[in-house]
C-alpha positions as CSV (number, residue, x, y, z in Angstrom):
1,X,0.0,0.0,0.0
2,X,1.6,3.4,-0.6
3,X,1.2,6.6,1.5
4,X,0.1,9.7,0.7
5,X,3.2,11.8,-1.0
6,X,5.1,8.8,-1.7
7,X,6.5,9.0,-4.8
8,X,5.6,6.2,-7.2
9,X,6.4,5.2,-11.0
10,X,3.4,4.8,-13.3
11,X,4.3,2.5,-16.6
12,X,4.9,5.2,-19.9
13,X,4.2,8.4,-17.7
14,X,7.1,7.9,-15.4
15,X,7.3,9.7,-12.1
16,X,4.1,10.9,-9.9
17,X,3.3,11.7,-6.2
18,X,0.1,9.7,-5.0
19,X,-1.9,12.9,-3.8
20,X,-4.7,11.2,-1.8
21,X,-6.3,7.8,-1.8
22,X,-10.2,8.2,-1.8
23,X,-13.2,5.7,-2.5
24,X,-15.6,6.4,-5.3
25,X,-18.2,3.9,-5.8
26,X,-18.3,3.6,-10.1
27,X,-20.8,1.1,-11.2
28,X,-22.3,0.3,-7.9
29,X,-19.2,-0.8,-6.8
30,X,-17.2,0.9,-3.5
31,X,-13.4,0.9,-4.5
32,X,-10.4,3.0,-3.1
33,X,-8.4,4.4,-5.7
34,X,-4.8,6.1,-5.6
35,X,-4.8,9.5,-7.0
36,X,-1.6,9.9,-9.0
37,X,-0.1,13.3,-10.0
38,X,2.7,12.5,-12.9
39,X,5.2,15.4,-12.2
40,X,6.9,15.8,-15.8
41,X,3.0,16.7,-16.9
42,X,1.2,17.7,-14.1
43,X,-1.7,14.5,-15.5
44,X,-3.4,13.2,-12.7
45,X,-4.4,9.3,-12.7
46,X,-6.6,7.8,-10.9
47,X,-5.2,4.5,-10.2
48,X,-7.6,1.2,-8.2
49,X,-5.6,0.1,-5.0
50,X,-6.4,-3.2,-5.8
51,X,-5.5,-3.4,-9.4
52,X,-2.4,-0.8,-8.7
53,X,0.5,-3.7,-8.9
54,X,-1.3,-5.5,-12.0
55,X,-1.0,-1.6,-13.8
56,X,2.6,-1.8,-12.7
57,X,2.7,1.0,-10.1
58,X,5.4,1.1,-8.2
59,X,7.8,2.9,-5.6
60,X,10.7,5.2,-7.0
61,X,13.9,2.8,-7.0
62,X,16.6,3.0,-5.0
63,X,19.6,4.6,-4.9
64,X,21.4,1.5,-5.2
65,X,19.6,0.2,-8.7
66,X,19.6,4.0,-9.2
67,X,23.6,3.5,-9.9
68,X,23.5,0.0,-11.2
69,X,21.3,1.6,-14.0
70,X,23.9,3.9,-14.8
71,X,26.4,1.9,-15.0
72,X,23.7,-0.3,-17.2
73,X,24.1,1.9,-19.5
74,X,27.5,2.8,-19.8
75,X,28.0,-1.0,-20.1
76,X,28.4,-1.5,-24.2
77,X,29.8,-5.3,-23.9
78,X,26.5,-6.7,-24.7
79,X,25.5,-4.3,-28.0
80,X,26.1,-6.5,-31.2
81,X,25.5,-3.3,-33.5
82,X,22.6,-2.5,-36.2
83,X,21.8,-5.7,-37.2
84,X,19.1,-4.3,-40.0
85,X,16.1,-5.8,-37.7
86,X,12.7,-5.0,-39.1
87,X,12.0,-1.4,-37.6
88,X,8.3,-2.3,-36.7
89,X,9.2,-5.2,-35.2
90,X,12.1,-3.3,-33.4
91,X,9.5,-0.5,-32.7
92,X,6.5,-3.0,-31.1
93,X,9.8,-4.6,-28.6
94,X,10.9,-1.3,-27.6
95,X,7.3,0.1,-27.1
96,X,6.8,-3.1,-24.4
97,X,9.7,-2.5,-22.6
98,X,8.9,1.3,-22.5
99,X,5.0,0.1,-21.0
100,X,6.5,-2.7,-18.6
101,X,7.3,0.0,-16.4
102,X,10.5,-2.1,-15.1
103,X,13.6,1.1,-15.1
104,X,16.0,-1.7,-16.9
105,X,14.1,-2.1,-19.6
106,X,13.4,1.6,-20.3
107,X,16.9,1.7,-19.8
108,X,18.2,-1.0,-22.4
109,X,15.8,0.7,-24.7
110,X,17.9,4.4,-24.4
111,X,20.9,2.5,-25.1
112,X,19.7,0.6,-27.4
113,X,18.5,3.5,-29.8
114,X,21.5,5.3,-28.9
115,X,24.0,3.0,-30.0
116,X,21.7,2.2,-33.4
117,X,22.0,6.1,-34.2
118,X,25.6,5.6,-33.8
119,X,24.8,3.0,-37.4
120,X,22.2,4.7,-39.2
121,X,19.7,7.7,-38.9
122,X,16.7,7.0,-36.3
123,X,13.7,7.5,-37.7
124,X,10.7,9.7,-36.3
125,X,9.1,6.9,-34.4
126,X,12.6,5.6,-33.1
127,X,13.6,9.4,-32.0
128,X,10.3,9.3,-30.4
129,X,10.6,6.6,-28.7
130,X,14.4,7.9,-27.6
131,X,12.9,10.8,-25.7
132,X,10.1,8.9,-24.0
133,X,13.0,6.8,-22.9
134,X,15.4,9.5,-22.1
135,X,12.6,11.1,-20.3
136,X,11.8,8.2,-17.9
137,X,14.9,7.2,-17.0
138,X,16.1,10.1,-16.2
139,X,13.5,11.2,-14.0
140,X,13.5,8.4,-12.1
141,X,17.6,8.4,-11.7
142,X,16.8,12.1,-10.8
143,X,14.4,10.9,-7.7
144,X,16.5,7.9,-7.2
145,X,19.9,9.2,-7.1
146,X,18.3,12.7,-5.7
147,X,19.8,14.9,-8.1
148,X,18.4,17.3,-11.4
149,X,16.7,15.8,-14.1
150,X,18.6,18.2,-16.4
151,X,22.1,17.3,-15.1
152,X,20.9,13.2,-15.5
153,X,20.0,13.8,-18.8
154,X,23.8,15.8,-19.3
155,X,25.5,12.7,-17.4
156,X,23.7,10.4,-20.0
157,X,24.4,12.4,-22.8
158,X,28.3,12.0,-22.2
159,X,27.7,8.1,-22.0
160,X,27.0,8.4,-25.6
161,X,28.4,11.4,-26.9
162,X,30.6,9.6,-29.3
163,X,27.2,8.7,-30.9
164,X,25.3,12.0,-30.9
165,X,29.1,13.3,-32.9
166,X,28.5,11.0,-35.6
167,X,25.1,11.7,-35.5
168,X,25.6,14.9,-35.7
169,X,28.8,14.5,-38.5
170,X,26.5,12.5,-41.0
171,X,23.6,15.1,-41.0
């Protein structure tokens, strides 16, 4: 059960602060719910107690997997390169992971775009989906490791920013 300003994770929103629980009663039916400020977008979500692990809700990591992710990502051993996969099939796999709501997935998929824009040009939907990604991770390392979203998103940046130059050199 989580408390009232407890900051949780909500799958493909990212980071929110459960501003009250209240009961409504929707079809008849009393149920207490979890209301769910997302902070990047001020949405609020109104999320059923007793359906909130099956939506994936979940507390903030901690600092320790906060710094295991990071170092996730630095970690280039396992990247085999572009391997010309079907982009839509690429696209549905990535769009998962980004939904599971589990931080090492969103992760893997950051890195993974990353390094395939290192190989080829992304396109729209895969530089979309490298935001999202960007934008969940590092909000969560932000609350995680308790530092500025901005200066995450700089840190990560670095990680790969023999990637973004030839990126940036082959525009």
């Amino acid at each position: 059960m989580f408390k009232v300003n407890e900051l949780v994770v909500y799958p493909s929103q990212g980071v929110g602060r459960v501003e009250r629980i209240e009961s409504q009663e929707i079809g008849g039916v009393k149920a207490d719910f979890y209301i769910v400020r997302i902070l990047s977008n001020n949405v609020t979500l109104m999320v059923p107690v007793a359906n909130a692990t099956n939506v994936g809700l979940r507390p903030v990591c901690d600092a320790e997997h906060g710094h295991a992710i990071f170092e996730s990502l630095n970690d280039r051993s396992e990247f085999t390169g572009y391997t010309g996969q079907n982009w839509n099939r690429r696209y549905r796999e990535y769009s998962e992971k980004l939904k599971s709501g589990d931080l090492g997935d969103v992760a893997y998929v950051l890195k993974e775009l990353f390094l395939i824009g290192k190989d080829k040009e992304l396109s729209f939907g895969e530089r979309r989906l490298l935001e999202q990604a960007m934008g969940l991770v590092s909000m969560e390392l932000a609350y995680s490791v308790d530092r500025d979203q901005e200066s995450i998103k700089e840190d990560i940046n670095e990680m790969f920013a023999d990637v973004i130059a030839a990126q940036e050199s082959s525009e």
